[in-house]
C-alpha positions as CSV (number, residue, x, y, z in Angstrom):
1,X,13.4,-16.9,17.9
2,X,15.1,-13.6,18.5
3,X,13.9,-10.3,18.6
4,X,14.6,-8.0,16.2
5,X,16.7,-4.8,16.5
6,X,14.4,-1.8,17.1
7,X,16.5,0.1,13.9
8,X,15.8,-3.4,12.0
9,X,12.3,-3.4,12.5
10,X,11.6,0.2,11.4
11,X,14.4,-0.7,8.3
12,X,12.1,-3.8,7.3
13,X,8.6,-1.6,8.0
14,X,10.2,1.1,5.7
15,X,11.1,-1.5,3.3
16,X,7.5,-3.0,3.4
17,X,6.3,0.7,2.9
18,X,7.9,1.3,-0.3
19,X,7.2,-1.9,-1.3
20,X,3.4,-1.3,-0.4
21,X,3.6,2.3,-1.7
22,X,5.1,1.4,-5.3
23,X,2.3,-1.1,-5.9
24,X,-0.4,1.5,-5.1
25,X,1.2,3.9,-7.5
26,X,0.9,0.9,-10.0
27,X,-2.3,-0.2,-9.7
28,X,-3.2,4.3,-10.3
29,X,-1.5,3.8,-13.4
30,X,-3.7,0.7,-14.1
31,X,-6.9,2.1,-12.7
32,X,-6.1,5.3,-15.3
33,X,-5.5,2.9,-18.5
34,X,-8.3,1.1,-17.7
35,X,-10.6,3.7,-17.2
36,X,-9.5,5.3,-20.0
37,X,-10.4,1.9,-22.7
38,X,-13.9,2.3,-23.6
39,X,-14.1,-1.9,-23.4
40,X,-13.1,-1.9,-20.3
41,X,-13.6,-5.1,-17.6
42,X,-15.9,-3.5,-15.3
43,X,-15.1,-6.0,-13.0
44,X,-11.5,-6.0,-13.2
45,X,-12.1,-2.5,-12.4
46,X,-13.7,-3.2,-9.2
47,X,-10.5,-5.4,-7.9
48,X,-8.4,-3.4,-8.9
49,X,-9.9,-0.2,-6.6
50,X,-10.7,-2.7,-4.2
51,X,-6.6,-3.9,-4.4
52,X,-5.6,-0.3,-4.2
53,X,-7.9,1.0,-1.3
54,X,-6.3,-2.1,0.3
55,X,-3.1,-0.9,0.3
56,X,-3.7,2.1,1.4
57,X,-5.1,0.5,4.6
58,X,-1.7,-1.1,4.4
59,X,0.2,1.7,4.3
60,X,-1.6,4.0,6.7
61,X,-1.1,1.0,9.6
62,X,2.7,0.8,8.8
63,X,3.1,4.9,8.4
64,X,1.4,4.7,11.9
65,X,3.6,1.8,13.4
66,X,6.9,3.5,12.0
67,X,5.8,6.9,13.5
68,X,2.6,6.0,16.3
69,X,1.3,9.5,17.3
70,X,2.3,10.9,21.0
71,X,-1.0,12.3,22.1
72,X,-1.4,8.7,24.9
């Protein structure tokens, strides 16, 4: 298999990102709603915060792999 252009890695980790990034934004919006509806599925709840601090693990490891701190 051949590697991947350096530019095309960082393209497809960007890509990735936003991908990653509009799905956290959605499950806030979904988290809000839900939180909101006095009948709420506690338990869907849960995922869903579980789902979304998830992603931000997600995000965080590919915001550091795009842009890895100098202090080595």
């Amino acid at each position: 298999m051949p590697a991947m252009d350096p530019i095309e890695d960082i393209d497809a980790l960007n890509i990735r990102l936003a991908e990653l990034r509009l799905e956290h934004r959605d499950l806030d919006e979904a988290i809000a709603t839900l939180t909101g509806d006095p009948s709420r599925d506690e338990l869907m709840l849960r995922r869903l915060k579980k789902r979304k601090l998830l992603l931000k693990d997600q995000i965080a490891f590919l915001e550091r792999q795009i842009d890895p701190d100098d202090l080595a």
